[in-house]
VEXDREN-2710 file (C-alpha; in Angstrom, 1 decimal):
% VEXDREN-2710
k/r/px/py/pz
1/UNK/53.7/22.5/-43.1
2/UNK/54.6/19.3/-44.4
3/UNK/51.6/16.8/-44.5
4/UNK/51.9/13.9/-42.3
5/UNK/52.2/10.5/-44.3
6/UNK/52.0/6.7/-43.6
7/UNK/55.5/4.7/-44.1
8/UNK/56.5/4.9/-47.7
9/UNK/58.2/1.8/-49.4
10/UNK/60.8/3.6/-50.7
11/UNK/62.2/4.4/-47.0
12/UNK/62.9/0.5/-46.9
13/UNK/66.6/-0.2/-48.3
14/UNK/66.7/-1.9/-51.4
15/UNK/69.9/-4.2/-50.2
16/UNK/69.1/-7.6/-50.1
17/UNK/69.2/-9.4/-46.5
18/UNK/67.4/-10.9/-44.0
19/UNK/64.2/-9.6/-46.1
20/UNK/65.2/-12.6/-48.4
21/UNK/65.4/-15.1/-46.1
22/UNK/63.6/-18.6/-46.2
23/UNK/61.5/-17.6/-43.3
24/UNK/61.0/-14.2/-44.5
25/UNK/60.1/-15.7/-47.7
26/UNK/57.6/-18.5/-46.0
27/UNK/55.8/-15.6/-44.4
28/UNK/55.5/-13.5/-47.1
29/UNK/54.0/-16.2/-49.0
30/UNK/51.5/-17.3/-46.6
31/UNK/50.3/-13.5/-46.6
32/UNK/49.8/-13.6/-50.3
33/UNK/47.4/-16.9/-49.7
34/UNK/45.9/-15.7/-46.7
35/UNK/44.5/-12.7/-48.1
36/UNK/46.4/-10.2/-45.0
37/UNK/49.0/-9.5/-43.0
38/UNK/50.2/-12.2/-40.1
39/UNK/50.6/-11.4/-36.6
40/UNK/52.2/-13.3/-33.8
41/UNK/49.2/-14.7/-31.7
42/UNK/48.6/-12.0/-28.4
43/UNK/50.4/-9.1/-30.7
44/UNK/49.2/-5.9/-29.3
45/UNK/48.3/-3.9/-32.1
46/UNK/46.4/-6.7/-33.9
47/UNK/44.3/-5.1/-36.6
48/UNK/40.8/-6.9/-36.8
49/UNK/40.2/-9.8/-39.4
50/UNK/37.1/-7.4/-41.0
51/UNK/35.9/-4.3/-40.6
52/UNK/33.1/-3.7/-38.3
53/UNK/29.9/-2.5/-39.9
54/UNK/26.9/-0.8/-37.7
55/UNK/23.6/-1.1/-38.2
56/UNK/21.0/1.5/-39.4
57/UNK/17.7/2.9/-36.9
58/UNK/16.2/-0.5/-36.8
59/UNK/19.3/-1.4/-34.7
60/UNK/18.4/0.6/-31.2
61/UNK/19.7/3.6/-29.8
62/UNK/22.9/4.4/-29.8
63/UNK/25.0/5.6/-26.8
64/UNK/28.8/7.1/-27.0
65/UNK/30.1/7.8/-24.0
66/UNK/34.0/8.0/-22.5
67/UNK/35.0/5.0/-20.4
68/UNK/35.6/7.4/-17.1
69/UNK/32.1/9.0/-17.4
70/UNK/30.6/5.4/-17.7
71/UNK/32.4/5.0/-14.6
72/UNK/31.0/7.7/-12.5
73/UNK/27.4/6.1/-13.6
74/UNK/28.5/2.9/-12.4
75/UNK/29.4/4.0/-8.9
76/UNK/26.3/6.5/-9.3
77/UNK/23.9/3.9/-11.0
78/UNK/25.0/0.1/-11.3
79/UNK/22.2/-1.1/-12.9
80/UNK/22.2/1.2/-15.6
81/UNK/25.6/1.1/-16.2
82/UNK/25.2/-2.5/-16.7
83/UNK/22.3/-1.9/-19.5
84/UNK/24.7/0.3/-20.7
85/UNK/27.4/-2.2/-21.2
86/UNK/25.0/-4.9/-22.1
87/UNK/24.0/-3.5/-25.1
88/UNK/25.9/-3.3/-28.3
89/UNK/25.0/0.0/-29.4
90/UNK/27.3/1.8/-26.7
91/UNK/30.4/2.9/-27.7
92/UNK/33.0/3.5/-25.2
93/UNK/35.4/5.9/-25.9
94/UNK/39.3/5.5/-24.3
95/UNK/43.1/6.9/-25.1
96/UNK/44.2/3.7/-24.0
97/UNK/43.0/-0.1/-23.9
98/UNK/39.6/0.0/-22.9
99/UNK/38.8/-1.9/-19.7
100/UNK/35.1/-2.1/-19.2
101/UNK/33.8/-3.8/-22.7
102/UNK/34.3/-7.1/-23.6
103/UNK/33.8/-9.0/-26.9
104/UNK/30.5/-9.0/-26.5
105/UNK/28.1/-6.2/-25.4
106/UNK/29.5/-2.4/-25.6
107/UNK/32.0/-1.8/-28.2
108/UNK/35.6/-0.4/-27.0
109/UNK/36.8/2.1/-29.2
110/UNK/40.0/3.9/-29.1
111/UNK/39.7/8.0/-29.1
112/UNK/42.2/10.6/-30.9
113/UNK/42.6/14.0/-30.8
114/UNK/45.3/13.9/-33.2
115/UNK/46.1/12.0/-36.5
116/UNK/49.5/11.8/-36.1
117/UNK/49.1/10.6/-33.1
118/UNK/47.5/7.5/-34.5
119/UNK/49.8/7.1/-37.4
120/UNK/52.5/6.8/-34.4
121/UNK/50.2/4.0/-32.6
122/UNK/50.1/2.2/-35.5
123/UNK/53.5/2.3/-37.1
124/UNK/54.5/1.0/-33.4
125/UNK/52.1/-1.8/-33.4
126/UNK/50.8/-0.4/-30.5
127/UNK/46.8/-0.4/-30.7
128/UNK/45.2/-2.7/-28.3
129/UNK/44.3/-5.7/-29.4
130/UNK/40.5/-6.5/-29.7
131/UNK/39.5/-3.1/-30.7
132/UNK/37.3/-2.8/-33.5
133/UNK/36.9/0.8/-34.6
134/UNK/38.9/4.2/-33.9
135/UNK/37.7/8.0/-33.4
136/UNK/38.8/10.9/-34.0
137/UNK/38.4/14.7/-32.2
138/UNK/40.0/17.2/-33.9
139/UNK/38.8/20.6/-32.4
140/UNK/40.1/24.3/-31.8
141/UNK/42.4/23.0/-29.0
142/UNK/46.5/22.2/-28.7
143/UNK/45.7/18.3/-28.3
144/UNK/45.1/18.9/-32.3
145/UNK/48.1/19.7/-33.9
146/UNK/48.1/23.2/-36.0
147/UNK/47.7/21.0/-39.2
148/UNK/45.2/19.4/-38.4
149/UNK/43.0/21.9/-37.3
150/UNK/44.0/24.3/-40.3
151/UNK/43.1/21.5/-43.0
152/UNK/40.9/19.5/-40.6
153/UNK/38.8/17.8/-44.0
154/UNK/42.1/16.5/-45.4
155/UNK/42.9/15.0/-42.0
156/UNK/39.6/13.4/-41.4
157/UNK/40.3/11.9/-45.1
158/UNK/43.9/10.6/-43.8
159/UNK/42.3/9.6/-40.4
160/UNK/39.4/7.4/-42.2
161/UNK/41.8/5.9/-44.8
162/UNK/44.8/4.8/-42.5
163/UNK/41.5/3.2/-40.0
164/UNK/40.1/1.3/-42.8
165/UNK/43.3/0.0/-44.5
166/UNK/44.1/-1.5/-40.8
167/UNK/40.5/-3.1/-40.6
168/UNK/39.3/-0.1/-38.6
169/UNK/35.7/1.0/-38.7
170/UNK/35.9/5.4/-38.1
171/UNK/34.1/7.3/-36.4
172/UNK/34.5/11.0/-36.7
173/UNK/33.6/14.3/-34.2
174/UNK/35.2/17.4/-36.1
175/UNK/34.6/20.1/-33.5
176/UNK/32.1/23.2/-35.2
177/UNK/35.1/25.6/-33.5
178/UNK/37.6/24.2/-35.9
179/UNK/35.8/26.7/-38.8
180/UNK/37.5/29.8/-37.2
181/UNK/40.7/28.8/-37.9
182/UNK/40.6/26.5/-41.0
183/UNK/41.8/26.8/-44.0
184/UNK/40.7/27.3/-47.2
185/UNK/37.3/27.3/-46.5
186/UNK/36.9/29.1/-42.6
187/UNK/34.1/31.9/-41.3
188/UNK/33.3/34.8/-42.7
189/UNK/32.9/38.0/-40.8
190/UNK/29.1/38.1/-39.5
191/UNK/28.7/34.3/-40.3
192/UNK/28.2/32.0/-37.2
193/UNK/30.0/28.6/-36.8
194/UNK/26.6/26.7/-37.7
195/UNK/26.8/28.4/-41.1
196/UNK/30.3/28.0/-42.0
197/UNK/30.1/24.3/-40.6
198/UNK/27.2/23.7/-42.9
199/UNK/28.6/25.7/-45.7
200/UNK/32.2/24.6/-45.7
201/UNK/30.4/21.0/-45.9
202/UNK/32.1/19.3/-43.7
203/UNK/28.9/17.3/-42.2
204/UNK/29.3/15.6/-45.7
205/UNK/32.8/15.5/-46.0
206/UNK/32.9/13.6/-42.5
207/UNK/30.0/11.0/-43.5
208/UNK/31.4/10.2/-46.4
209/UNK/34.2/8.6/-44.9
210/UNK/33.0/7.1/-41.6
211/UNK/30.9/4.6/-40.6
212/UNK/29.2/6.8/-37.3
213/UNK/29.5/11.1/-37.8
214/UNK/28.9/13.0/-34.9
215/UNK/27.4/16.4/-35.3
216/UNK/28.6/18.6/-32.4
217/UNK/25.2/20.1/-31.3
218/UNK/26.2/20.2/-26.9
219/UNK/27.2/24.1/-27.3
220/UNK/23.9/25.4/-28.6
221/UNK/21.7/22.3/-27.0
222/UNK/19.8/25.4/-24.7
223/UNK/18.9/27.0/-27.9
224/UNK/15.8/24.8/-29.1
225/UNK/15.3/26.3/-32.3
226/UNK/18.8/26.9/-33.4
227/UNK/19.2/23.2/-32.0
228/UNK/16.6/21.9/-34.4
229/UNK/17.6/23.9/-37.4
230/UNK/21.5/22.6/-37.2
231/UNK/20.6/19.1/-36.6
232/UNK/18.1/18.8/-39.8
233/UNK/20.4/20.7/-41.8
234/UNK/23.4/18.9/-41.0
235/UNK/21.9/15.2/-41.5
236/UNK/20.3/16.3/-44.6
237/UNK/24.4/17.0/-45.8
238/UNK/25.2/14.0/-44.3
239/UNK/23.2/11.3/-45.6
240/UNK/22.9/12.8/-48.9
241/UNK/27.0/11.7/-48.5
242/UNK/26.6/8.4/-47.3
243/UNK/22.8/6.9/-46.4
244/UNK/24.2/4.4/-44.6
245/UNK/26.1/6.9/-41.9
246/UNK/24.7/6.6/-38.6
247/UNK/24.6/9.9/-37.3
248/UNK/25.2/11.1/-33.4
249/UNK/24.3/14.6/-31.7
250/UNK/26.8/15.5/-29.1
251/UNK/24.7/16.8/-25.4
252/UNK/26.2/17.9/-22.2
253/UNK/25.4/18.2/-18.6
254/UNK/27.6/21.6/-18.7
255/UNK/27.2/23.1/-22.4
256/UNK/28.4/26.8/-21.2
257/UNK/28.9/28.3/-18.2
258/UNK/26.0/27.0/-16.5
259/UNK/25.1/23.5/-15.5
260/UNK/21.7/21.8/-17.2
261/UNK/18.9/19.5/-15.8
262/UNK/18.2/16.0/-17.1
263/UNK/15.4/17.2/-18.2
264/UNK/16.9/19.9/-20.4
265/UNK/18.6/17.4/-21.4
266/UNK/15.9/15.4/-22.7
267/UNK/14.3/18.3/-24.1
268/UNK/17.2/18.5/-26.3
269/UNK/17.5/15.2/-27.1
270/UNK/14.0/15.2/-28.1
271/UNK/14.7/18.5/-30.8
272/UNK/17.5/16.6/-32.2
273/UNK/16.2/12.7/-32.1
274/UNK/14.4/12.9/-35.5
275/UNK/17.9/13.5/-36.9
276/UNK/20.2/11.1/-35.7
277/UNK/19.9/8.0/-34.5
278/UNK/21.5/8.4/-30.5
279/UNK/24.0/10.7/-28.6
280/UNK/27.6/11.3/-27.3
281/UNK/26.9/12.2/-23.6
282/UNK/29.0/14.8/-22.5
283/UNK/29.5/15.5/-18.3
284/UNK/31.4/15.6/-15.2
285/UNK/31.7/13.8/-12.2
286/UNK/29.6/16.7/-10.3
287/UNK/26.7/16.2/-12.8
288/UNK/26.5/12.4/-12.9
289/UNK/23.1/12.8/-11.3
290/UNK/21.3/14.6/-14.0
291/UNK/23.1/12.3/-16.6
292/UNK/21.4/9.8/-15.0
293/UNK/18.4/11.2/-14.7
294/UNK/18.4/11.9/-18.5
295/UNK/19.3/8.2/-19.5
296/UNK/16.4/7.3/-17.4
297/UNK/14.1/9.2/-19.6
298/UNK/15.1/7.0/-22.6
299/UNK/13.1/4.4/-22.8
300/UNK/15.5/1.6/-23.6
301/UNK/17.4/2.5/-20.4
302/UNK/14.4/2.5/-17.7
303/UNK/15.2/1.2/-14.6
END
């Protein structure tokens, strides 16, 4: 399957035209002294002036969570979802322009599933304006095309490149799931996912080219032991790539069949929290209650 590739200058007709024009000449010029591209003032799609850079543990906690489950705390928990938002180690995750964060506070980050799909935002000029840094998903699922979840390293490397050539900062959450499938390096018969995630080295290829990883711990986060072994393993891959990663565990309220406490919850959390420096928060509307509940077990969000 043909690889899918940014807008190549030779696809731009050598004919001279309106390229050459005074204007167009004016403009190009003041690019070359400006150091960038131009924008009209208000252009949707903006890329941001320099790239945002996060902090290390010394920094707080950090919190990603999707802009419709920070929602259901808000209706759920007001106050808390105000901390939340306060605070500019929560990342809020949306498809589209993200509504609750501001310039200052929690940061708004756009959310992919598919790196084609973000090629097509940005070759449209389409990405909201104000955003600072993109993430992508790609997991065993159709919302990541077949490519993608064949070569899913060489698309994280594409993802993480076309990001930070448009001022992005990348975050990236390659599902474990993705190793039954991918190619060349994929499970072996009798191996789990843990192992072939770990072996196939994608916890490293990931950090190396992000500024946060996210290490998708939620679908063994009942299994304490396992829990702690895939964590430490995985962050020892991933900062030996890039010390400066901040690393994320993945929970959630409904990990398998059956639904968890908030306090199994925080009994994962605390397996994994020598490891990484917050969470992704996982849930559903139904299980806003225990999300809460787990929050409120952290200590930066008492109350």
């Amino acid at each position: 399957m043909r690889r899918p590739k940014e807008l190549s200058l030779r696809s731009v007709s050598r004919r001279p035209g309106p390229l050459f024009s005074v204007p167009a000449m004016l403009l190009l010029l003041a690019m070359t002294l400006g150091g960038g591209p131009l924008r009209p003032p208000g252009w949707a799609g903006a890329a941001p002036a320099t790239m945002l850079r996060f902090s290390g543990p010394a920094h707080g906690f950090y919190l990603v969570i999707s802009e419709q489950h920070l929602r259901d705390i808000q209706a759920f928990a007001p106050k808390l979802a105000a901390q939340l938002l306060a605070r500019r180690t929560t990342i809020v995750l949306s498809a589209r322009s993200p509504a609750l964060t501001g310039t200052r506070g929690a940061l708004g980050t756009v959310f992919f599933t598919s790196y084609a799909d973000f090629i097509g935002r940005l070759r449209r000029h389409a990405m909201p304006a104000g955003v600072r840094a993109v993430a992508y998903d790609p997991e065993l699922w159709r919302a990541t095309p077949f490519a993608e979840r064949l070569f899913p390293a060489r698309y994280m490397a594409l993802f993480a490149a076309a990001a930070h050539r448009h001022g992005y900062a990348a975050i990236l959450m390659p599902g474990r799931d993705l190793l039954a499938a991918a190619s060349p390096c994929r499970q072996q018969p009798g191996e789990d996912l843990d192992a072939a995630f770990l072996r196939c080295g994608l916890a490293g290829a990931g950090a190396r080219l992000s500024q946060i990883f996210e290490i998708q711990t939620a679908p063994i986060e009942t299994r304490g032991a396992e829990l702690r072994s895939f964590a430490a393993a995985c962050a020892k891959q991933a900062r030996a790539a890039n010390p400066s990663v901040v690393l994320v565990a993945t929970l959630s309220t409904r990990p398998g069949p059956a639904w968890v406490s908030g306090w199994q919850l925080s009994q994962a959390a605390a397996a994994v929290r020598p490891y990484v420096q917050g969470f992704q928060l996982n849930m559903t509307r139904g299980t806003t209650r225990a999300a809460v509940a787990f929050l409120r077990t952290i200590p930066a969000f008492h109350g």
